[in-house]
C-alpha positions in Angstrom: -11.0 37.8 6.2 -9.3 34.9 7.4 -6.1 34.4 9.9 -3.3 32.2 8.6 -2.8 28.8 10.5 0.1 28.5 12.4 2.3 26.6 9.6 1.1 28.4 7.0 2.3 31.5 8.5 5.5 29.8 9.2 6.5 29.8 5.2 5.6 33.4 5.3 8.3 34.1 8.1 10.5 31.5 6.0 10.6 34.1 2.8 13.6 35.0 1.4 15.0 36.2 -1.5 17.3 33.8 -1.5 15.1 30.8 -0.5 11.8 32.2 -1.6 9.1 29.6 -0.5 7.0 28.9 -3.2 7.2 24.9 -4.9 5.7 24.4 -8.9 5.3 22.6 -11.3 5.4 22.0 -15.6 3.5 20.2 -17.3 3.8 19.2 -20.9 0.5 19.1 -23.8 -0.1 17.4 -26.7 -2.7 20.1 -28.3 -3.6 17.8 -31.0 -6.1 16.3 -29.1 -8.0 19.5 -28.5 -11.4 20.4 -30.5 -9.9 21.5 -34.2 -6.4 20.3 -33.1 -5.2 23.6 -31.6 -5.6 25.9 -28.7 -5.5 29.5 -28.3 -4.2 30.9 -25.3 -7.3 32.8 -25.0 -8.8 29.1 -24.3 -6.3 28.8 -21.5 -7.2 32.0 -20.0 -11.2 30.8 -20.2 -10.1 27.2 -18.6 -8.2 28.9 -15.5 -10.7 31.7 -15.0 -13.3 28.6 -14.8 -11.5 26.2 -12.8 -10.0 28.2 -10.6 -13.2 29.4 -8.5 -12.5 25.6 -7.2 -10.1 26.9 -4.9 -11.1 30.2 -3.6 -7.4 30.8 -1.8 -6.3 31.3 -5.4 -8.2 34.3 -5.0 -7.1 35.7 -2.2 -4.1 37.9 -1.2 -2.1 38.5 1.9 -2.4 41.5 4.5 0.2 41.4 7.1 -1.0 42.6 10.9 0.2 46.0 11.7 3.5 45.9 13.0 3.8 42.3 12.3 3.4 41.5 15.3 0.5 38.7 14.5 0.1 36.2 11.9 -1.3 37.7 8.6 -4.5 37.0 7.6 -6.2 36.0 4.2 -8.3 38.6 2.4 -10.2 37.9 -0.8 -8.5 40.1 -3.6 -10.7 42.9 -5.5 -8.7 43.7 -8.2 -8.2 39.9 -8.9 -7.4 39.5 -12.6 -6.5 35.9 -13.9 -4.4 37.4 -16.9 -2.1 38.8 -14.9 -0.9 35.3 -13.2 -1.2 33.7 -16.4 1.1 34.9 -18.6 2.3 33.7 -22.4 6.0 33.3 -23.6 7.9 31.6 -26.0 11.5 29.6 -25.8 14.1 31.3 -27.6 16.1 29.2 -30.6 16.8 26.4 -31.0 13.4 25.7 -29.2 15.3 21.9 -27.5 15.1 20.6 -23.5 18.3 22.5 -22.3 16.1 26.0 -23.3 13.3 24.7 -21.3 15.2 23.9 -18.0 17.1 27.0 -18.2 14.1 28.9 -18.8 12.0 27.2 -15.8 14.8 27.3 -13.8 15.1 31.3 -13.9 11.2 31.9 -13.6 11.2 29.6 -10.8 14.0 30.9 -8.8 12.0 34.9 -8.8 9.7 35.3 -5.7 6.4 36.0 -6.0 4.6 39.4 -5.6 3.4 39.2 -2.1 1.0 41.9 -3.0 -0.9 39.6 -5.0 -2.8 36.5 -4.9 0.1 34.0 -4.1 0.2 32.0 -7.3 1.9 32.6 -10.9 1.3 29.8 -14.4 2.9 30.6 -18.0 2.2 28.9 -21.0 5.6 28.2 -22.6 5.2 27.6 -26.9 8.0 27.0 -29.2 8.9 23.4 -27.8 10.3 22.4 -31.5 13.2 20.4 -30.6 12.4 18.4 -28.0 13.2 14.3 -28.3 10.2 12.0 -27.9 7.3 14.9 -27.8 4.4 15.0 -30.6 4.3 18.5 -32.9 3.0 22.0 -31.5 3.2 20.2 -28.0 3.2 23.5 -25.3 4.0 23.9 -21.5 2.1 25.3 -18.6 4.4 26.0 -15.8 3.0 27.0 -12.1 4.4 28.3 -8.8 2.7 28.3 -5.6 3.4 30.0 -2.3 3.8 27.2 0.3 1.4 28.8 2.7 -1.1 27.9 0.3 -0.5 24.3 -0.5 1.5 21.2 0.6 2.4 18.6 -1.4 -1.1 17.3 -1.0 -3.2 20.6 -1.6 -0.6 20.9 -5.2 -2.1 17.8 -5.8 -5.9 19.3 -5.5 -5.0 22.4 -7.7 -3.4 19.5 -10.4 -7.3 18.2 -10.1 -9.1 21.7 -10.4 -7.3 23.0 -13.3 -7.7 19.7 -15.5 -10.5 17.8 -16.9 -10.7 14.1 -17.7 -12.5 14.7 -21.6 -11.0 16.9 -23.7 -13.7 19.6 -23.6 -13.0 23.4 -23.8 -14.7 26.2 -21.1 -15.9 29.3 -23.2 -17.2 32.4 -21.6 -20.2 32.2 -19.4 -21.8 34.7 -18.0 -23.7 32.9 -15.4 -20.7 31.9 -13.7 -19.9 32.6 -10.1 -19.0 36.0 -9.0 -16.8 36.1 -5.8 -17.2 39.2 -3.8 -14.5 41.2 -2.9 -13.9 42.0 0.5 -13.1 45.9 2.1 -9.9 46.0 3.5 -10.7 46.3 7.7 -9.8 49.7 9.0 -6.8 50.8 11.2 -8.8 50.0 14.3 -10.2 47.0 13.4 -6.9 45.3 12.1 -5.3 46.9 15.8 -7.7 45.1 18.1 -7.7 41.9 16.2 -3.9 41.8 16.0 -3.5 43.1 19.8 -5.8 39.5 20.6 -3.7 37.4 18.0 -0.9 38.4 19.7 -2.0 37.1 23.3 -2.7 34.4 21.6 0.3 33.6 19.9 2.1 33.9 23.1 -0.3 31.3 24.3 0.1 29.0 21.7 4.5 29.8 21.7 4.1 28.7 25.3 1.6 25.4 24.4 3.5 24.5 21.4 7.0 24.6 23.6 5.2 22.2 26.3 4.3 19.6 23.8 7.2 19.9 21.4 9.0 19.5 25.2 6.7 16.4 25.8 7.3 14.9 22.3 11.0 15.0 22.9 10.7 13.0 26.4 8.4 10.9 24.7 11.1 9.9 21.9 14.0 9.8 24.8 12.2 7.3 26.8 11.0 5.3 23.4 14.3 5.4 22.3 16.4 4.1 25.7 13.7 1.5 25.8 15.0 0.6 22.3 11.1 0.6 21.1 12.8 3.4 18.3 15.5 3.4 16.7 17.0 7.1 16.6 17.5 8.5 13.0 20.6 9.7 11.4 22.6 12.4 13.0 25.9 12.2 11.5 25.2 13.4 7.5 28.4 14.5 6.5 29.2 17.8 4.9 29.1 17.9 1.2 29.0 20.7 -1.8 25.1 20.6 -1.2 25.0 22.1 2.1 26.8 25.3 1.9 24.6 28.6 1.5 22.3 28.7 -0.9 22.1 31.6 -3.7 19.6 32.9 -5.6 20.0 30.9 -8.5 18.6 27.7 -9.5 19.2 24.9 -12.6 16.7 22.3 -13.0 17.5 18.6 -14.8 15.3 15.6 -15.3 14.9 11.7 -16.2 12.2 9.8 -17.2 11.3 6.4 -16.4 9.0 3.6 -17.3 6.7 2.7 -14.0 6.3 -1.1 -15.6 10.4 -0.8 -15.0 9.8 0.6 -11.3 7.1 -1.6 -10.3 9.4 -4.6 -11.7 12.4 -4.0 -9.2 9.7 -3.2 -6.2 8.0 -6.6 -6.5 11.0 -8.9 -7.2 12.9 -7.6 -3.7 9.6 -6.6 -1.9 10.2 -3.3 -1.5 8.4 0.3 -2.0 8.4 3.0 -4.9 10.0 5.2 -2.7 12.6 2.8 -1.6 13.6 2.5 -5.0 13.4 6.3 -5.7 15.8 6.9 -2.8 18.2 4.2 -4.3 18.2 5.4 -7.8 18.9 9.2 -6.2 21.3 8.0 -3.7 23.6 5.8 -6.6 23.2 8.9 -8.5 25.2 11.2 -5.8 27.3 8.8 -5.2 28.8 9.0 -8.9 28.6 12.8 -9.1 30.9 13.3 -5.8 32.4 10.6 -7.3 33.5 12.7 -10.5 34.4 15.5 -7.9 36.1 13.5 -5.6 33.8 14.6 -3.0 32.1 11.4 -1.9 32.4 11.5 1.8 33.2 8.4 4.1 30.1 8.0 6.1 26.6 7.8 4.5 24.4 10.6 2.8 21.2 11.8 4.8 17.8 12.1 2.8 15.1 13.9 3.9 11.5 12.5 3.3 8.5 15.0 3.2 5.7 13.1 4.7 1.8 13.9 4.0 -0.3 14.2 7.3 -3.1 14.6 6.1 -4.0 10.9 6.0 -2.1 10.0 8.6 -3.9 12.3 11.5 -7.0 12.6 9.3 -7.0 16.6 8.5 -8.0 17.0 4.7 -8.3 21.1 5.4 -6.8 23.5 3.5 -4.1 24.5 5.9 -0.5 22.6 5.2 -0.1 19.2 6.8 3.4 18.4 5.5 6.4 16.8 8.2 9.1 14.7 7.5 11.5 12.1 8.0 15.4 11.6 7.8 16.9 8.4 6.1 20.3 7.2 5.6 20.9 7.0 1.7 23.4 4.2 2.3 25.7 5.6 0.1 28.6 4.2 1.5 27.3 0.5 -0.3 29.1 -0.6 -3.7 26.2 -3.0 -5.0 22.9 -1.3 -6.1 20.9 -4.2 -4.8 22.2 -4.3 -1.4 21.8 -0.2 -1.1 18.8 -0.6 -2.1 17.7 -3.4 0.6 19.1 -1.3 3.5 17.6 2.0 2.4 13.8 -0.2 2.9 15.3 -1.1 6.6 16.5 2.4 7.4 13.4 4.0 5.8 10.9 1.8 7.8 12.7 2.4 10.8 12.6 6.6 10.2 8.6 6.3 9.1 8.3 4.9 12.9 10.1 7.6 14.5 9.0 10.8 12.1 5.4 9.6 13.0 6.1 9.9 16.7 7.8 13.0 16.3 6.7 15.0 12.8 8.7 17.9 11.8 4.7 19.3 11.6 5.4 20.1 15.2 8.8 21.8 15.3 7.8 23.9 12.5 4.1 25.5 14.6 6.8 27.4 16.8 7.9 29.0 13.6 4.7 29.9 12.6 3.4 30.6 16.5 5.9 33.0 16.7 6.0 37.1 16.3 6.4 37.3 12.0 8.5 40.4 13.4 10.9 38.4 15.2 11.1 35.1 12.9 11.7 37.3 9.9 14.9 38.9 11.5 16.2 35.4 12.7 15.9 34.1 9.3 17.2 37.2 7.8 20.4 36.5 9.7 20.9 33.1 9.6 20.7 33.4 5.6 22.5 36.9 4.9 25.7 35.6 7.5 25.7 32.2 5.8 25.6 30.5 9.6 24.8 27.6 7.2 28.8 27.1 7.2 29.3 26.9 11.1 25.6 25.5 11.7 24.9 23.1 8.9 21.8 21.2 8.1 21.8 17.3 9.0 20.7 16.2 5.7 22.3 16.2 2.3 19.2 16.7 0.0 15.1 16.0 0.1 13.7 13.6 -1.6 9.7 13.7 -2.2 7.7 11.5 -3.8 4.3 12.1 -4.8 1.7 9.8 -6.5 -0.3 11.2 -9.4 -3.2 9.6 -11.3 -3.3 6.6 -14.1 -5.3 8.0 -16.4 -4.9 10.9 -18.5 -5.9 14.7 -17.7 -6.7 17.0 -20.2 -6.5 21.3 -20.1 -8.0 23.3 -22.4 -8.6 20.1 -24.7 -4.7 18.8 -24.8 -3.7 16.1 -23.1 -1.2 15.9 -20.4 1.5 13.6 -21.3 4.0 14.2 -18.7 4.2 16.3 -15.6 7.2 17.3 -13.3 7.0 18.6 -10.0 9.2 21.4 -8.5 10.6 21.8 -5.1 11.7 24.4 -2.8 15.5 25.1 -1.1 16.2 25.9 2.0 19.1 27.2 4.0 21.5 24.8 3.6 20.2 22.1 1.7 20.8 23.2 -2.2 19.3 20.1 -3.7 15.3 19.3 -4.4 14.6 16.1 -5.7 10.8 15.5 -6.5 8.9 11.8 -8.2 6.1 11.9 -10.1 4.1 9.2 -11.5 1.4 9.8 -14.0 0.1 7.9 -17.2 2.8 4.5 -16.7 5.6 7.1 -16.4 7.6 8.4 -13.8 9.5 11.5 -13.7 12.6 12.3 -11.0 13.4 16.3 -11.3 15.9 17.9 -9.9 16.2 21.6 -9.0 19.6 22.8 -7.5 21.5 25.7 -6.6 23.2 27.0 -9.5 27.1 27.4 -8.1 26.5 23.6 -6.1 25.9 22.0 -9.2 26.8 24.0 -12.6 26.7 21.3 -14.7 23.2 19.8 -14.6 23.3 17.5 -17.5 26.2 15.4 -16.1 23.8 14.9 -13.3 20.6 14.0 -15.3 23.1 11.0 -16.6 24.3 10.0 -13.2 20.6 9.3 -12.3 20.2 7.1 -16.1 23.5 5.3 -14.9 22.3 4.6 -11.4 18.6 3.4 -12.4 20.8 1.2 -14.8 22.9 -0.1 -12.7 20.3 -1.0 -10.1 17.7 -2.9 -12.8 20.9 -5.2 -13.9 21.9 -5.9 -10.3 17.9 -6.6 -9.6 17.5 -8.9 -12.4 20.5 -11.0 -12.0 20.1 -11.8 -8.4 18.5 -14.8 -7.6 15.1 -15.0 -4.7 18.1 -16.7 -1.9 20.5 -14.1 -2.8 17.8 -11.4 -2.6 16.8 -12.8 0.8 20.7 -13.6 2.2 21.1 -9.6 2.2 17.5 -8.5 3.2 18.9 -11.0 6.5 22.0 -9.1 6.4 20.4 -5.8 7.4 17.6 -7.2 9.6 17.4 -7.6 12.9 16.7 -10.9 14.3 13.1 -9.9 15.5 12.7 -8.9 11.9 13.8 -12.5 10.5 11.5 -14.1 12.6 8.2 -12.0 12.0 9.8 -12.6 8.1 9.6 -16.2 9.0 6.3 -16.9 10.4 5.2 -14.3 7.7 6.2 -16.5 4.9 5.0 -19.5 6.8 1.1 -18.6 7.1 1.5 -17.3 3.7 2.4 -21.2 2.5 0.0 -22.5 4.6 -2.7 -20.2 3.2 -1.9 -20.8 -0.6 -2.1 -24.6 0.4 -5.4 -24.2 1.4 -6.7 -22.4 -1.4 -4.9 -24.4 -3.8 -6.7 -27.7 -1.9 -10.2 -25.8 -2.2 -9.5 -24.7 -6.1 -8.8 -28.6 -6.9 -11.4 -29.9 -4.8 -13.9 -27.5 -6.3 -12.7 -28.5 -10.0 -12.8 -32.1 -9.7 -16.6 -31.7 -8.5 -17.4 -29.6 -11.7 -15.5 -31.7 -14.0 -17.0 -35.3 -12.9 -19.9 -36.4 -14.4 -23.3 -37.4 -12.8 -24.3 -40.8 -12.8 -27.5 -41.7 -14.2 -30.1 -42.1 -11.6 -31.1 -45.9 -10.7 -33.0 -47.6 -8.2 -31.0 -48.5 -5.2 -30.2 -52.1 -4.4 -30.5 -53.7 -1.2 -27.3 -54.2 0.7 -27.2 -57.1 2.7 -24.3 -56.8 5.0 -22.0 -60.1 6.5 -23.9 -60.2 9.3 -27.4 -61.0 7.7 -26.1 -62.8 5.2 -24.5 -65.3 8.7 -28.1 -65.1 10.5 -30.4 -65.9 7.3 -27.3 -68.9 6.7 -27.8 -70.0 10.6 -31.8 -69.3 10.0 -32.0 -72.2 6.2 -29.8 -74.2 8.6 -32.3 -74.2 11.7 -35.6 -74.1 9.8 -36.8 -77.1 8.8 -38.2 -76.8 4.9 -41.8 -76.7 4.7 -43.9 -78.0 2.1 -46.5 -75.9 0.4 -49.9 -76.7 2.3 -53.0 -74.9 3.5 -52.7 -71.9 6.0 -54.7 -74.5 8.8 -52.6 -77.4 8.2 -49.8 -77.4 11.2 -46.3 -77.7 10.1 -45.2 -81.4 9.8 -41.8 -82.6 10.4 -38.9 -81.1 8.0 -37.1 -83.6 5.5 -33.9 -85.5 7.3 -30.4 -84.5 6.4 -28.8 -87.3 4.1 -25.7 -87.2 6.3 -25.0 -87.8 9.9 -22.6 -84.3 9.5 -25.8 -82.4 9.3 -27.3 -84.1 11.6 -24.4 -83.0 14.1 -24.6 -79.4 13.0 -28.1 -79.2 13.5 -27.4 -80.4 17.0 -25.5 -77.7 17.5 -27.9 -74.9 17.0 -30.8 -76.2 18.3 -31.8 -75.8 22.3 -32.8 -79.2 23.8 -35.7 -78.8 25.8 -35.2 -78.8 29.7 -37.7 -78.4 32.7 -39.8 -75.3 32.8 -37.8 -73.2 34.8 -34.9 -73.4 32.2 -37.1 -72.4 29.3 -34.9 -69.5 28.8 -31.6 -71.0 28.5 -29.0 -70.3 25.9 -29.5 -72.2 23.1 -26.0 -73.2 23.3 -25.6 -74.9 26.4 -28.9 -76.9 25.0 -26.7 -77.7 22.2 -23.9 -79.1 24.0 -26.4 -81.4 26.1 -27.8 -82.8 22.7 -24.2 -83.4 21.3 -23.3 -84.8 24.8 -25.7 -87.3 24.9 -24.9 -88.3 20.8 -23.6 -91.4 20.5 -19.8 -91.7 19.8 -19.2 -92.2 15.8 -17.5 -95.3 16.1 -18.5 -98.0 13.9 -20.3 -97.6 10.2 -23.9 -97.8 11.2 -26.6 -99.4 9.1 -28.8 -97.4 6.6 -31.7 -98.1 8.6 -30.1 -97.3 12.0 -28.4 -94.0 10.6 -31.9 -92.7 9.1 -33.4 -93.6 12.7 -30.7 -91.2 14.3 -31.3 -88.8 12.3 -35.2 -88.8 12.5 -34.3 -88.9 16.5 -31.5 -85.5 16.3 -33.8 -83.5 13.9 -37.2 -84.2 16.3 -36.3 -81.4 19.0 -34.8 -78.8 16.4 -38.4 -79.0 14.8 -40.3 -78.7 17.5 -38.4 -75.4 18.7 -38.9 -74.3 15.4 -42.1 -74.5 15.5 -42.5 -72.7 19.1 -42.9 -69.1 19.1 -40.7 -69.2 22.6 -37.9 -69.9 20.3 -37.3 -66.4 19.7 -36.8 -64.9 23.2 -34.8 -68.2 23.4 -32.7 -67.3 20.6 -32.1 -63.1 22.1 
């Protein structure tokens, strides 16, 4: 025996037979892809009876605390029988989509047997007329108490009753047997409820603080202008007056490809463009009723905690956000635009304040007392003098890629069912599975008798927005994503886009470099030739011109005098380069003041001198370079 958490047992005090509190959904199956090409309901009944020990709350019912007083608690069921949740009908002539809807709609607006394990399914046959499904297709439709599951805990019993082969589950014997518990006694339930009920006041009094704390916290973030406060001001429309016990249910199908397409080209989200398709599509039906009010529509968002505060239990982790629709905006594009800026700005304050909190007090609260308040609020239709701030939910909830498979047929679409409450007579729930995306709608029956007109006003409005999306140009798509930001917004857009540039640059400089060094080719390897750089080709020049040539002779023979320039030019130059030779104790002067002693005490070039008389000058000039040449001071000289 286990004690309800403190939402859970909230949607237990919530129960109504007006609002019952169970969501759901149908699924169709294309049964030619089971073993032999058809399945027997008896196959069905094997399939559940083996999945369902996945998730052993399926198995359990409800016992409420004597005087109801406490929360209830969870007690595994002894008289558990799977054939009496799963049940097998037919649709009635013609066998086409309207008879579906009207059918699901009336089986889904019945509350469950509280008695009983809080969970019905029904395999629906006689699906004959339907547009665009393969022959002998069927339909398993589910409802699920809320206190079991969320949004993200329908998505775990979507996983435990489906396989990803088509395979079949027969009889087995060795399966698990879960044992079923003895109901406690009079005394036992007594003391444990008498404790439960200290507690509760505990927690009433806890959960009061914090929710007290949450709201200063929000107060103080939002006068500081670090939140921006969400919409207050929904109007009144057809969809908030009370809600009967009736329900119609509509829906339109969608290509994701289509989806994904106007997401990427104004970088938006799937649920941005969810909430623009829904919110074009009230507009035109308040439209047709000349209803459609002057200020903007209010969505609300469910949100799924569980990832966000890191609690994958089995208890519900759902809150919420409010969002302006935008409804108020002719062109589908810019609605669309502002509805990403108003829904950003909600996410930041539904995460500082989740409706997961407000909701505890229901649950933390006497059942006794809840159940009354509720009772009244719903049976005196307060919903008239106290209305709900929102216009309609809108949930969105991601479902695999790849295709599922029960009893051997394939899944080839699913829609998901919502749940009314007071005041809010409109459920719209996206799914995607398998490329497709379904939007379904469940309503009250007297706020919206004629369904099909609205299934159209959602094709119109996805129309409508995919022209608008693909006309627009990338600067007109940014001039109105400027219109509804704020200037903090266009800067951080800015720099964004900047580093973004910068970063494709960079890869695109790495990508080319990286392709030029694979396509080149390698050069053959050859031995590498001596470089001989400017200023040792100058110094071997100065070296031929100072260095007498010597002729080939023995190693012992000393160097004789080098051959005489021809010209008295050489001569000069020779001059020039070679030290003169001083007393000792200039030895070590530059070689170019020695130079300009020899030139200095040249003759003057006057006069055409004699052949004789030029060779004797230039035996005379070429004496002292030789012998320099021929020291080995000449070196250090030389440095």
């Amino acid at each position: 025996m286990k004690q309800l958490g403190v939402l859970d047992s909230a949607f237990i005090n919530l129960e109504h037979k007006n609002v019952p509190q169970h969501i759901g959904s149908f699924g169709i199956y294309d049964q030619s892809t089971a073993p032999g090409g058809k399945v027997r309901f008896k196959s069905v009944i094997n399939h559940f009876e083996h999945q369902i020990k996945k998730i052993p709350l399926f198995r359990t019912r409800l016992i409420q605390s004597p005087g109801r007083f406490a929360r209830p608690y969870w007690l595994v069921d002894d008289n558990f029988d799977v054939e009496f949740h799963l049940r097998h009908i037919a649709l009635p002539h013609p066998g086409d989509w309207r008879q579906l809807c009207i059918l699901i709609a009336r089986l889904h607006s019945r509350p469950i047997d509280m008695s009983r394990p809080l969970w019905e399914s029904y395999v629906i046959e006689g699906l004959d007329n339907i547009e665009g499904l393969p022959d002998g297709c069927f339909v398993i439709y589910t409802k699920i108490h809320h206190s079991i599951v969320d949004g993200g805990g329908a998505d775990n019993f979507m996983a435990a009753i489906h396989d990803l082969e088509p395979i079949l589950h027969e009889d087995d014997e060795d399966d698990e047997v879960f044992e079923a518990e003895a109901a406690p006694g009079t005394y036992e339930m007594v003391s444990t409820s008498t404790r439960s009920y200290f507690n509760n006041a505990w927690n009433l009094t806890k959960g009061g603080f914090q929710l007290s704390n949450d709201v200063v916290r929000s107060g103080i973030k939002l006068a500081k202008g670090d939140l921006k406060a969400p919409p207050t001001d929904a109007p009144t429309t057809r969809f908030n007056n009370p809600v009967g016990p009736h329900r119609v249910i509509e829906a339109g199908v969608f290509d994701f490809d289509d989806i994904r397409a106007i997401k990427n080209k104004t970088n938006t989200k799937v649920n941005d463009v969810a909430l623009a398709i829904v919110s074009g599509a009230m507009r035109k039906f308040l439209d047709a009723h000349n209803e459609h009010p002057e200020t903007s529509l209010v969505a609300s968002v469910p949100m799924n905690m569980r990832t966000r505060r890191g609690d994958n239990g089995d208890a519900n982790q759902v809150g919420a956000i409010f969002t302006s629709l935008n409804s108020t905006i002719d062109d589908p594009l810019e609605r669309l635009l502002a509805i990403h800026h108003s829904s950003d700005e909600a996410k930041e304050f539904g995460e500082n304040a989740p409706l997961k909190d407000a909701l505890k007090l229901a649950g933390a609260m006497s059942p006794r007392v809840t159940k009354r308040l509720i009772d009244t609020y719903v049976d005196n239709q307060l919903t008239r003098h106290l209305p709900m701030k929102i216009n309609t939910v809108v949930s969105n909830v991601a479902g695999p890629n790849f295709p599922l498979y029960c009893s051997g047929a394939k899944l080839i679409r699913y829609h998901g069912l919502g749940v009314l409450t007071p005041g809010v007579g409109l459920f719209h729930l996206i799914f995607t599975y398998c490329g497709k995306m379904t939007t379904t709608i469940m309503a009250d029956r007297d706020m919206m008798p004629d369904p099909e007109f609205y299934s159209r006003c959602i094709a119109e409005s996805f129309d409508e927005l995919q022209a608008a999306v693909e006309k627009a140009t990338p600067k007109e798509i940014e001039i109105l994503i400027d219109k509804h930001s704020t200037a903090e917004e266009r800067v951080e857009r800015v720099l964004a886009k900047a580093e973004k540039v910068i970063a494709t640059a960079e890869k695109n400089d790495a990508d080319v470099a990286e392709a030029i060094a694979e396509d080149a080719p390698k050069p053959k390897r050859k031995r590498a030739a001596r470089k001989v750089s400017s200023s040792s080709k100058a110094a071997a020049t100065e070296a031929a011109v100072e260095a007498p040539k010597v002729e080939d002779k023995p190693a012992e023979t000393p160097a004789k005098s080098a051959p005489v320039r021809k010209r008295a030019a050489s001569s000069k130059t020779a001059a020039k380069k070679a030290p003169v030779k001083k007393k000792a104790a200039a030895k070590k002067a530059p070689a170019k003041a020695a130079a300009k002693k020899a030139v200095a005490k040249a003759p003057a070039k006057k006069a055409p001198v004699s052949k004789p008389a030029e060779a004797q000058a230039n035996k005379e000039a070429a004496a002292p370079a030789a012998a320099q040449a021929a020291s080995p001071k000449s070196d250090s000289a030389a440095e």
